[in-house]
N, C-alpha and C positions, 0 to 999 in steps of 0.2 A: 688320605685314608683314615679311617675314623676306628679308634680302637674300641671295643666293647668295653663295658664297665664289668671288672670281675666281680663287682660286690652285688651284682644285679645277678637275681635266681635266671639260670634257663632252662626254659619249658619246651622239654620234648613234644614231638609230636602225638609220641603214643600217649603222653597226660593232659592234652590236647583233649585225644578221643574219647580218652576217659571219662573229661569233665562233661563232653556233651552228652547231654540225652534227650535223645528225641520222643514226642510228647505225641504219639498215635493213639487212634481210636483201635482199641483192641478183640470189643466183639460187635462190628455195626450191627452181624445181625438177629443177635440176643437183644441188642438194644433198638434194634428197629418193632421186632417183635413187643416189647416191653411198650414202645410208642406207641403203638398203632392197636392195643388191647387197654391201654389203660385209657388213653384219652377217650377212646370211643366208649369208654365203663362208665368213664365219668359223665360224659355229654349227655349221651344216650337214658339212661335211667333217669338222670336229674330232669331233664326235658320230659318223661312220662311221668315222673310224678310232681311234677310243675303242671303240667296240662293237667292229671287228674285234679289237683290240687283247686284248680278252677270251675272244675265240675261233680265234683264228690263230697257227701259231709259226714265220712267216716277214713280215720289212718288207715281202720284195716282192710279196707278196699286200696289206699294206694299202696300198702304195703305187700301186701297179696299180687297185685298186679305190678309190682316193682321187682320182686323176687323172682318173680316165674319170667320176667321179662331179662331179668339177670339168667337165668337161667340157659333159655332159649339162646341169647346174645354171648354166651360165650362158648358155647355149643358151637352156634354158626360161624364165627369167628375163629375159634378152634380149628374149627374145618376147613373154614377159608383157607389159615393159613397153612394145615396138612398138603391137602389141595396144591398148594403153590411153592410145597419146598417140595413135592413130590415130581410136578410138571417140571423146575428146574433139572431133577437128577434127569428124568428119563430127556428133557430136554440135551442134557451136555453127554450123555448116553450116545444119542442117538450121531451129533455133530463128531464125535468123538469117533463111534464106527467107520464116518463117513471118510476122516481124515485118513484112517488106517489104511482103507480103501485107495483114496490117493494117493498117500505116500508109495505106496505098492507098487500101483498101475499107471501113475502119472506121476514119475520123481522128476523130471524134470520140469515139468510146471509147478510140482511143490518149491524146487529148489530158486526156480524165478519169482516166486511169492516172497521167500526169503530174502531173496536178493530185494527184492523193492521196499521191503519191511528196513533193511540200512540204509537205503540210500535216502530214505525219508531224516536219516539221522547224518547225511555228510558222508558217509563211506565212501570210498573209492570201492572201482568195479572188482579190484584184485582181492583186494579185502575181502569184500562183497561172495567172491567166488570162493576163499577159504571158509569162510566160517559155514556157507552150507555146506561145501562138501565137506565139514567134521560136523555139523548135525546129522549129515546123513550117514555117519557110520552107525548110528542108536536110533532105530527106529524108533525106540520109546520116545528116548528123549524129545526127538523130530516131532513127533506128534505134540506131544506137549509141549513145544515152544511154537506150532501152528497153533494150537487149542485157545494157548494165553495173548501170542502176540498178533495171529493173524484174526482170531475169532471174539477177542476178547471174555473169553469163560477161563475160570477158574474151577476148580472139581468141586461140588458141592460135597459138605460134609453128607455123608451117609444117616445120619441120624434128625438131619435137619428138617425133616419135616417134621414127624414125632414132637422135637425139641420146639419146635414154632410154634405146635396146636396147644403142647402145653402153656407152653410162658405167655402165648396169648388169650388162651382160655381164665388161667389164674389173674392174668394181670386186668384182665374184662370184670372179673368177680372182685376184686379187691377195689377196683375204682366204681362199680356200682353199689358197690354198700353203701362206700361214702356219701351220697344223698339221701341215698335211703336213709340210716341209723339216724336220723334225727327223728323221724315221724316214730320209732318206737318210745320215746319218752315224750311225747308233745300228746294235748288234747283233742288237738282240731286239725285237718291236713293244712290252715292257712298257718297256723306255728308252724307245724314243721316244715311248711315249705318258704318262714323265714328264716328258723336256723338251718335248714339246706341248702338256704343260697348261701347262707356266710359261710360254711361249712365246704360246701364243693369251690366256690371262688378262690378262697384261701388255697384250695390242695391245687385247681387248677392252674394257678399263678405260679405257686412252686412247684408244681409237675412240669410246668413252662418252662419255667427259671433255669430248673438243672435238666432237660432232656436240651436245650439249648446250648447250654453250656459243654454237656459232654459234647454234643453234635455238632461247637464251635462256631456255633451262633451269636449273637449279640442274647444276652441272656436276659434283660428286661423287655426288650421287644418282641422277643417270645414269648417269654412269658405273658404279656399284655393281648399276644396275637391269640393265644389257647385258651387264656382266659374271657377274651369278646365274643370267640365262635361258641363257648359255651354258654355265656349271658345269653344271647341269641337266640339261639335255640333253644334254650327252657323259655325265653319269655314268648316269643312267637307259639311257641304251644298252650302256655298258660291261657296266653289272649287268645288263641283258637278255640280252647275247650273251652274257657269261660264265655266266649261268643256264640258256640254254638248249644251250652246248655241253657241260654237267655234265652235264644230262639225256640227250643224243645220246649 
């Protein structure tokens, strides 16, 4: 039998639990909004004043037509994402009704849904047969543990569309300046459309770097991956507009 060493600290359980902290993404979808307004800010204008850049020999044509294209783009974007944090609610609305419905007029097939929802996790049937019948003394509750475990929905926040259009709208406007504001101190649209590239690259490497990192990605290969699709697409429009204003 092996005696413990008294002079050795011991560690509770509960300082155990203390010490861990688990390391969650805490708003995916503030941050998914954030993603999906800013990249497209950035890609999006830098590509139309890359293409005008190749067809125009005035700034304030592509700046004129870079702003009102910011414009437009975060408007629709905006929308988009009202649009889709709206379709959600009345989406989980509507399946939610439907539950209410069943639990009601079909408890026993709700409670055999339950029953298959443990045995996917090992339960026994007896088990299996208590724990529905104590969610079925709380209809609420019942419903909500169909909504989460049978349907996989969660309740959307009530504000979430509203809260989407904004942070996507602003976040579409903040990343299309960034191309822009170089042609307000350059001569020619062919300057500003080389400090626009060093200027958008840069942001989009490190817009990559840490939208990866939060999102638990390998953060240089994301980074690399946000930064390509935007090279891309500004040069494939540049070479476009600069090919077809040869032709004209």
């Amino acid at each position: 039998m092996t005696v413990p060493d008294m002079d050795e600290p011991v560690v509770s359980p509960s300082a155990v639990e203390a010490d861990h902290k688990e390391e969650h993404l805490g708003s995916s979808a503030f941050i998914t909004d954030i993603v999906i307004g800013m990249s497209d800010g950035l890609t999006v204008p830098f590509a139309l004043a890359a293409g005008l850049s190749g067809a125009v020999h005035s700034n304030a044509v592509v700046i004129t037509a870079g702003i009102a294209e910011i414009v437009a783009g975060s408007i629709a974007m905006g929308l988009g994402g009202y649009l889709a944090g709206k379709t959600e609610q009345e989406h989980y609305q509507s399946e939610l009704e439907r539950e209410y419905d069943e639990v009601e007029n079909l408890p026993d097939v709700e409670k055999g849904e339950i029953k298959l929802i443990f045995e996917e996790y090992g339960l026994n049937e007896a088990t299996q047969v208590i724990i529905a019948d104590e969610l079925a003394k709380d209809k609420n509750k019942w419903v909500d543990f169909m909504m989460k475990y049978e349907l996989g929905l969660e309740r959307p926040d009530a504000n979430r569309a509203r809260n989407s259009a904004a942070t996507i709208g602003i976040s579409y406007i903040i990343g299309g300046l960034i191309p822009l504001t170089a042609y307000f101190f350059t001569g020619t649209p062919i300057e500003g459309l080389a400090i626009s590239a060093i200027l958008t690259v840069i942001c989009l490497f490190v817009f990559g770097f840490f939208k990866s990192r939060v999102t638990g990605q390998p953060p240089v290969a994301g980074a690399l991956k946000v930064t390509l699709i935007g090279v891309i697409a500004a040069t494939a429009a540049f070479l476009i507009a600069k090919t077809v204003n040869n032709l004209v």
